[in-house]
C-alpha positions in Angstrom: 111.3 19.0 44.9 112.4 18.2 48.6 115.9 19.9 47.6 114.4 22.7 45.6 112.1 23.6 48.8 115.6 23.2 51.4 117.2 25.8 49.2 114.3 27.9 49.1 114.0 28.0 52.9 118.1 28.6 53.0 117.8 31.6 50.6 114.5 33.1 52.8 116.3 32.6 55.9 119.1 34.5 54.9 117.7 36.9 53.1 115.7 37.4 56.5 118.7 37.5 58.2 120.3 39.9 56.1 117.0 42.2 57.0 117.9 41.6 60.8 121.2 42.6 60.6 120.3 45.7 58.6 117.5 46.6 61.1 120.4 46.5 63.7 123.1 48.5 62.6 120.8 51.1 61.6 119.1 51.3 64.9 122.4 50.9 66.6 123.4 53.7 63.9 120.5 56.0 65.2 121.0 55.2 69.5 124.8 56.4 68.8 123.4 59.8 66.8 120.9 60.1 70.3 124.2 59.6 72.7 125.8 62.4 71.2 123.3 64.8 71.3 122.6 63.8 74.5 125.7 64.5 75.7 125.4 68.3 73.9 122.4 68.8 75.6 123.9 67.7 78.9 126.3 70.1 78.6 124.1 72.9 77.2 122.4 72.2 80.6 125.6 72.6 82.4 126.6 75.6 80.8 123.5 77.4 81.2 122.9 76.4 85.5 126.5 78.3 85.4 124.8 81.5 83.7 121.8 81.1 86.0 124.2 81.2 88.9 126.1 83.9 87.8 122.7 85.7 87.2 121.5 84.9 90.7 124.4 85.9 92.2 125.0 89.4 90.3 121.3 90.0 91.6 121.9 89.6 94.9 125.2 91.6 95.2 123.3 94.2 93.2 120.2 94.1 96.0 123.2 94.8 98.7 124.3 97.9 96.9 
């Protein structure tokens, strides 16, 4: 009984384990996915403080006219 029990607990832990390791790589999965929208939005951000400028500037050259 004493072995039947050890092989039990060998056969939970790494069926645990295997659980773990899944939990990981899809989380690590999902933080990768976030990064690169992250850097879209970044540069949306970018992109768009340009048009602002552009806006801010074509307003004030149009105010001097």
């Amino acid at each position: 009984m004493a072995k039947e029990k050890k092989v039990d607990l060998r056969k939970e832990a790494e069926t645990k384990m295997q659980t773990l390791v899944e939990q990981h790589n899809e989380l690590a999965r999902d933080i990768q996915e976030a990064n690169a929208r992250l850097g879209e939005i970044k540069q949306m951000i970018v992109e768009h403080q340009g048009y602002m400028k552009g806006l801010e500037a074509c307003e004030k050259d149009c105010e001097v006219k």
